[in-house]
C-alpha positions in Angstrom: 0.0 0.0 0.0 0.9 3.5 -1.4 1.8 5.8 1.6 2.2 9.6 1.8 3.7 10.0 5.3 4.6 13.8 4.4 0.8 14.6 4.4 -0.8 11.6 6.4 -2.4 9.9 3.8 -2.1 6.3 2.9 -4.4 4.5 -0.1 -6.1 2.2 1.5 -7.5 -1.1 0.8 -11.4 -1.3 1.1 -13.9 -4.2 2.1 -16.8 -4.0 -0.1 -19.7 -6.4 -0.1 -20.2 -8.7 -3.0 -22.7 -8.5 -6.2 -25.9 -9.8 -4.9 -25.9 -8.3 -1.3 -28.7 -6.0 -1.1 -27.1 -2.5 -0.2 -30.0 -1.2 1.0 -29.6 -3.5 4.1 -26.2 -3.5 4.3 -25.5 0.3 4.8 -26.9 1.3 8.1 -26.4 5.1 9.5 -23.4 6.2 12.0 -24.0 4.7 15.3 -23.7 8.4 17.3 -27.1 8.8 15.7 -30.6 8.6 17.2 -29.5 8.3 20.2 -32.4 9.1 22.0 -34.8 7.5 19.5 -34.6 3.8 20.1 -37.4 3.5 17.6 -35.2 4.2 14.5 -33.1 1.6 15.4 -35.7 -0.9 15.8 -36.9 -0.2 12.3 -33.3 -0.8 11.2 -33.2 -4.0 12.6 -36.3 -5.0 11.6 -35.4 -3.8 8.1 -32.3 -5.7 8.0 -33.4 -8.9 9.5 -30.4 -11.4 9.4 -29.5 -10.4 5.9 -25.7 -9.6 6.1 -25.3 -5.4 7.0 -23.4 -3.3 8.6 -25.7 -3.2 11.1 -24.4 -6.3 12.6 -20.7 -4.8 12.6 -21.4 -1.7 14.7 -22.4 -0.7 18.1 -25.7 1.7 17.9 -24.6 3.9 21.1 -28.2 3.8 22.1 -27.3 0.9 23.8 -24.3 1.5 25.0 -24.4 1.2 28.7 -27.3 -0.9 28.5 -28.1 -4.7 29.7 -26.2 -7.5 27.5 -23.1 -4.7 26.3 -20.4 -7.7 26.2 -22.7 -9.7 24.0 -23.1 -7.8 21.9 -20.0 -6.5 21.7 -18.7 -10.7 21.2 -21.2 -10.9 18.7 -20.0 -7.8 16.8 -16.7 -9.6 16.8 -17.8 -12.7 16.0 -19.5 -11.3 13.2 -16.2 -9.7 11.7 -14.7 -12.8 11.2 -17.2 -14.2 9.9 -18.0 -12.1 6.8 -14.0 -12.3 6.3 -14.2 -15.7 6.2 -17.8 -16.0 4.2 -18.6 -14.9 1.1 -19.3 -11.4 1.7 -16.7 -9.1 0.7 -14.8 -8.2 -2.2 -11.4 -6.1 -2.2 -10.5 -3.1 -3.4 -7.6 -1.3 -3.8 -7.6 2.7 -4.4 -9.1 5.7 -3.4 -12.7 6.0 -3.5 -14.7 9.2 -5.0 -18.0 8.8 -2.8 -21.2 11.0 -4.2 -24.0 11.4 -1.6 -27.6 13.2 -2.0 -29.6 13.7 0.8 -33.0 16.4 1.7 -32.4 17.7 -1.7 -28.4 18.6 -1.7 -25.4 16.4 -2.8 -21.9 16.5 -1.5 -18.4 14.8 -2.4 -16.2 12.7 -1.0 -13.0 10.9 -0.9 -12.3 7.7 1.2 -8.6 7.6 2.3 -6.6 6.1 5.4 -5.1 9.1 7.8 -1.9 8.4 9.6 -2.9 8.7 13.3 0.9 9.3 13.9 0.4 12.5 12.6 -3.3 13.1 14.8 -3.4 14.1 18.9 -6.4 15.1 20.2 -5.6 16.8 23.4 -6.3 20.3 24.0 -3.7 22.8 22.0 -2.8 19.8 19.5 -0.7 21.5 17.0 -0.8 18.2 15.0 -1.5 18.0 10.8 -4.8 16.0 11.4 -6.5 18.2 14.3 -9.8 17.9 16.9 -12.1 20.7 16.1 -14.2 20.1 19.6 -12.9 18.8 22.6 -12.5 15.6 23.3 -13.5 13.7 26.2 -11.6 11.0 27.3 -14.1 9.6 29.5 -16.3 8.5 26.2 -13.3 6.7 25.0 -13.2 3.2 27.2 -16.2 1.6 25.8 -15.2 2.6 22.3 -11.9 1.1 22.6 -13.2 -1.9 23.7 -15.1 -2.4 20.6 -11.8 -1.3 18.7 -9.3 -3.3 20.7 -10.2 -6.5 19.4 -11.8 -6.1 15.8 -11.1 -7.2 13.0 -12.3 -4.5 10.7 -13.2 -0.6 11.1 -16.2 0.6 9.6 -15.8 4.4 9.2 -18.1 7.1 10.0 -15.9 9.8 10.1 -16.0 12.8 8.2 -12.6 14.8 7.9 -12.2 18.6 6.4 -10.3 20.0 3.5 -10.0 23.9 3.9 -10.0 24.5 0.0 -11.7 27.1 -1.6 -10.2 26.3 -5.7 -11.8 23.3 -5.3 -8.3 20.9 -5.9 -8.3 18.0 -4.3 -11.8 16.6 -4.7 -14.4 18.5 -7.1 -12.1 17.7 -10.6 -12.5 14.0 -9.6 -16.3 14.9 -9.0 -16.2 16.3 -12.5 -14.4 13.6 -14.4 -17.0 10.6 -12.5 -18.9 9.3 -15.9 -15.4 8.4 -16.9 -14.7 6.6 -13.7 -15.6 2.6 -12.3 -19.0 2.6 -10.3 -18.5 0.7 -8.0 -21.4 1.0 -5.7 -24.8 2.5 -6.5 -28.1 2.4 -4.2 -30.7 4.1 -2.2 -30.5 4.4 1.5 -32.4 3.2 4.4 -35.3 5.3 6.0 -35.0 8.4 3.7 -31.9 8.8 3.9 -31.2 9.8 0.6 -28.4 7.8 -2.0 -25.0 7.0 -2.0 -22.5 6.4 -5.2 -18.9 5.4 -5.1 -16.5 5.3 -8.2 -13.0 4.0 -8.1 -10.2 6.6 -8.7 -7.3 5.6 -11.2 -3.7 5.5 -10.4 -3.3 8.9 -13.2 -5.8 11.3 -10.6 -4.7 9.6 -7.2 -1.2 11.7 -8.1 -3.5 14.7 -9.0 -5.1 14.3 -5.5 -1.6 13.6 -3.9 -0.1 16.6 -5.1 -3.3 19.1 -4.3 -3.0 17.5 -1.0 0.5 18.4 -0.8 0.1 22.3 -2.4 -2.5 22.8 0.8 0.3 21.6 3.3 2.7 24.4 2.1 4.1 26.4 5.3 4.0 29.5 2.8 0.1 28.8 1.1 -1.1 28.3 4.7 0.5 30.9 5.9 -0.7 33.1 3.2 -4.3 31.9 3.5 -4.8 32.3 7.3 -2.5 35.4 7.8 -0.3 34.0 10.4 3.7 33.2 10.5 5.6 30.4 8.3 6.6 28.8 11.5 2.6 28.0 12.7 2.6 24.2 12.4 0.1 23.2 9.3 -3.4 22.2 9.9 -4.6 20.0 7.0 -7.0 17.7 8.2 -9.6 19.0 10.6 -12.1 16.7 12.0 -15.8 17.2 11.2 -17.7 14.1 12.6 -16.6 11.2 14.3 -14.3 12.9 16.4 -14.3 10.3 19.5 -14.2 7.5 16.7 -11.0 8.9 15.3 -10.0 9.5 19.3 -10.6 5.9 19.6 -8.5 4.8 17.0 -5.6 6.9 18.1 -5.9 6.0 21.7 -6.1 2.1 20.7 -3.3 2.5 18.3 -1.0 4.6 21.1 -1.7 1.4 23.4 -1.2 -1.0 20.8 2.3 0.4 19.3 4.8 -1.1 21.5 4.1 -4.6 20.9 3.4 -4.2 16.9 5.8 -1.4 15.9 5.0 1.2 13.6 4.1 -0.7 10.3 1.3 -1.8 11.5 -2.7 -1.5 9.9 -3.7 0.1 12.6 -1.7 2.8 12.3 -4.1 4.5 9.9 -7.8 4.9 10.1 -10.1 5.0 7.1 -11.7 8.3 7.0 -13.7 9.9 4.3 -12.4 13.7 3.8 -14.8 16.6 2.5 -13.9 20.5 1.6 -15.5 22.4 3.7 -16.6 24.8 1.0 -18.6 21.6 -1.1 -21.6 23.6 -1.6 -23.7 20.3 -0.6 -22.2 20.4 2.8 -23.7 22.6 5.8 -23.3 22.9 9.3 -26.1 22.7 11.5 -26.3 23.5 15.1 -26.3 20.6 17.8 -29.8 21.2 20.2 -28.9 19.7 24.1 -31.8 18.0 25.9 -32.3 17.1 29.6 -33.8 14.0 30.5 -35.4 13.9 34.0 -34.8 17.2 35.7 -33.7 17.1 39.8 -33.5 20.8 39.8 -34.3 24.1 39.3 -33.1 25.1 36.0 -33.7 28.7 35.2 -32.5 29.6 39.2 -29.2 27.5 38.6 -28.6 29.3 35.1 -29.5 32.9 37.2 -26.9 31.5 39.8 -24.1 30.6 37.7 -24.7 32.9 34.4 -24.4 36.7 36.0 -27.9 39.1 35.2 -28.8 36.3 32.5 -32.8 36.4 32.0 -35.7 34.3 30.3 -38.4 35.7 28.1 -41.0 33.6 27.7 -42.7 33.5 23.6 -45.7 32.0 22.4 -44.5 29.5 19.8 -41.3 27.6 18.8 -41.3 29.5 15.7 -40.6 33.1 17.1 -37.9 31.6 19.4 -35.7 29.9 16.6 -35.8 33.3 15.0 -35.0 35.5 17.6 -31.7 33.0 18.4 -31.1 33.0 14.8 -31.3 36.5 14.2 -29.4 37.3 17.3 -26.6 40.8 16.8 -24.8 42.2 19.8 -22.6 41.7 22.6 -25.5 39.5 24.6 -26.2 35.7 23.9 -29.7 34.1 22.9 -30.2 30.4 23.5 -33.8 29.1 23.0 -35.5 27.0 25.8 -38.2 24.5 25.3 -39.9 23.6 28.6 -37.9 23.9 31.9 -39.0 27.7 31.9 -41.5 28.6 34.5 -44.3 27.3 33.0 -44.1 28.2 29.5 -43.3 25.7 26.5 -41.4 28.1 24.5 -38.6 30.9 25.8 -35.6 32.9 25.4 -32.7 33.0 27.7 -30.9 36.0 27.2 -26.9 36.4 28.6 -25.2 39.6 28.9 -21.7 38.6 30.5 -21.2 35.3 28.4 -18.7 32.9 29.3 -17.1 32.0 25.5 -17.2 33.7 21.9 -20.1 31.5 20.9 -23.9 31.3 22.9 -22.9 27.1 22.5 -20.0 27.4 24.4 -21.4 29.5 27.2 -23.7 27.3 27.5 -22.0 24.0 27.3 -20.4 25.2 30.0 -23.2 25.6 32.6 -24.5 22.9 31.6 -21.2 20.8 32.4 -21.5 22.3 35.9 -25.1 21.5 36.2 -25.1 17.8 35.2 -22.0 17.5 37.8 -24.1 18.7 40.1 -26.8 16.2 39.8 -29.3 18.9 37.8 -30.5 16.2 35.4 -30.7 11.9 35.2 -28.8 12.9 31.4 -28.2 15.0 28.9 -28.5 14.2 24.8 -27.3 15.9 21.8 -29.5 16.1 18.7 -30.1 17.1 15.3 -33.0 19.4 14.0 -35.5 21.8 15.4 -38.4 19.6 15.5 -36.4 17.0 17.4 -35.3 19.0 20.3 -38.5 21.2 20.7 -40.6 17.4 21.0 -38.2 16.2 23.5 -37.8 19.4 25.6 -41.6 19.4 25.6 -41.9 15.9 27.4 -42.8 16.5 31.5 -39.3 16.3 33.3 -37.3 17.3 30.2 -35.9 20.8 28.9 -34.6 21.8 25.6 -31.9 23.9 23.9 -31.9 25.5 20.9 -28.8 26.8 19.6 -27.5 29.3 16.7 -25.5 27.4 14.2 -22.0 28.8 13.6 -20.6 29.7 9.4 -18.5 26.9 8.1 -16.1 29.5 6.4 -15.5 30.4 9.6 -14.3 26.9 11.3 -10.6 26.5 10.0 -8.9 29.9 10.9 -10.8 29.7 14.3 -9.3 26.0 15.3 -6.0 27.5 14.0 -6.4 30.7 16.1 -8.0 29.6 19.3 -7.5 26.3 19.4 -10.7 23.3 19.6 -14.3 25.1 19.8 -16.3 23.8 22.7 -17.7 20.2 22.0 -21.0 19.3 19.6 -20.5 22.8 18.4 -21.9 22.1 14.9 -23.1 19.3 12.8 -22.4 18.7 9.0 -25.9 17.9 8.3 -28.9 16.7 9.8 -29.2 13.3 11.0 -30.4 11.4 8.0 -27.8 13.3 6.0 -25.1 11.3 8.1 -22.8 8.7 7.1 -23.7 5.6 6.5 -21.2 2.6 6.6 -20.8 0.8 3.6 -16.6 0.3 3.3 -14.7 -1.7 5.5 -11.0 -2.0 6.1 -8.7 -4.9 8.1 -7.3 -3.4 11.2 -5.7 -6.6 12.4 
């Protein structure tokens, strides 16, 4: 295998199911999704049946923590091997163009492997491949043990590009009739369709040396207005950060005993330009499940002269959030608010440069304190303003932040505060569909 160790990039060699396997069933959505609607993956796994998926290779974090966890994780395993040793899979060797429509928009895609020698997550990482959101290390354990002894990783990370000529990805996108199809299918559950195409050896170098033009001390000093001697920032993550995390962690614990040419030195990641015109970024909406206290007095206590004004429908509170100007910070509030379904919580001495973090950070406090039995993260407006609305539950509703805006401010200030933004809603997600032998 080809590898690039000046940029982080190695070609990889990709698992990918058989003629005859219905892809419908095999692709199944990233596991970080849903997680507090146990309901969608029901009706995955009633869709997929025992049909071979990738819904049999992953853990669903909605039941993480939950009652038969080493089971399922043994079964997960067990499961691996088995599709390596069946006849399931077909290999392929290359980079992979991957072409994905979705609520109306399509986006592009290239599946590569990312050297996690060149990736550390901790705070005020100067690293090639950077965190964009902090990472906590307490969601790592179960993850790793997952990772720790599988046979395969099925990727549902997404990893940024800052580049705005459109080099590295969008003339492969262009040249795609003349390319191999190599998958081609609707998704599950609305979630739109997913294409793949094989990229020859003659535009692998094209992508190689883009790559390599974007790692320049003197373009990325140019393009972001700071020194030659800042360290480069190439790959920023853009989901799946505590599944890249896990990898790294896994592989620093693993290196020792295997040395560094080892597959698990690289992770299979599918990278994105942040300026593809199909990609967005979405806010990420908190919800408390099970309130023990007081929530409006503990945000007066611990967010100085911060008040709530209650409005009459959800409507009028996503646009005053969204439509926010000024030195205070809006953050919409569904239930928990004195009564009233629908409010604004206004801050005039935040805590960070953006109304997520400020918040984020009372609500760390407040769920250390006992404040709630847990806290969620979800996708879409509809989805936190029905679960805030539940008796015993509050929502948040958050301002989404530019995407333009994402690179120069990781580069600048370091990771923004974590589940920030979202690229996409939900259902516009990843889905797994190539696999790649860690072992």
């Amino acid at each position: 295998m080809k590898t690039y160790e000046d940029i982080g990039v190695q070609i990889p060699q990709v698992y990918l199911p058989k003629a005859g396997i219905d892809l419908t069933k095999w692709a199944v959505i990233a596991c970080d999704q849903f997680t507090s609607q146990p309901e969608y993956w029901q009706e995955v796994e009633a869709i997929v049946g025992d049909a071979p998926s990738t819904y049999h290779l992953i853990f669903p974090e909605v039941y993480l923590e939950k009652p038969g966890e080493e089971e399922r994780i043994r079964s997960i395993q067990n499961t691996m091997h088995a599709y390596l040793e069946g006849d399931i899979f077909q290999m392929h060797e290359g980079l992979i163009l991957v072409e994905r429509t979705a609520l109306g928009k399509t986006r592009h895609g290239l599946m590569l492997c990312l050297d996690l020698e060149h990736y550390d997550y901790t705070k005020g990482s100067t690293s090639l491949i950077r965190a964009t959101e902090g990472t906590i290390v307490e969601r790592l354990p179960p993850r790793m043990k997952i990772r720790s002894g599988a046979a395969l990783e099925l990727p549902h990370i997404l990893v940024l590009i800052d580049d705005p000529a459109r080099t590295v990805i969008e003339p492969l996108a262009a040249r795609k009739q003349a390319l191999q199809k190599l998958y081609d299918f609707d998704l599950m559950l609305g979630s739109g369709h997913l294409r793949g195409y094989a990229v020859d050896a003659a535009l692998e170098d094209q992508v190689i040396a883009a790559l390599r033009d974007l790692a320049r001390p003197e373009v990325f000093a140019a393009k972001y207005g700071v020194g030659q001697e800042r360290p480069v920032l190439l790959f920023a993550m853009g989901d799946g950060n505590h599944s890249l995390a896990t990898a790294k962690a896994v592989w620093e614990r693993m290196k020792p005993e295997v040395g560094l040419d080892h597959p698990a030195r690289y992770a299979l990641v599918e990278i994105e330009n942040v300026h593809d015109e199909g990609l967005e970024f979405e806010p990420i909406h908190r919800v408390l499940f099970g309130l023990k206290r007081d929530l409006l007095s503990a945000m007066r206590q611990a967010l100085e002269g911060c008040t709530y004004i209650p409005v009459p429908t959800a409507e009028m509170m996503i646009r005053r959030v969204d439509e926010q100007t000024g030195p205070a910070q809006l953050v919409g509030l569904i239930g928990g608010g004195e009564g009233k379904t629908f409010g604004v919580v206004e801050i005039p001495r935040p805590t960070s440069n953006l109304p997520v973090g400020t918040l984020q950070t009372f609500l760390d406090g407040f769920m250390k304190e006992g404040g709630a039995e847990k806290i969620d993260y979800v996708h879409g407006e509809d989805v936190v303003c029905q679960l805030g609305a539940q008796p015993g539950n509050a929502g948040f509703y958050v301002p989404g932040m530019a995407k333009s805006d994402l690179f120069k401010t990781v580069i600048l200030d370091g990771a923004l505060p974590r589940k920030t933004f979202s690229m996409g809603e939900a259902k516009e997600k990843r889905f797994y569909m190539e696999a790649r032998k860690i072992v």
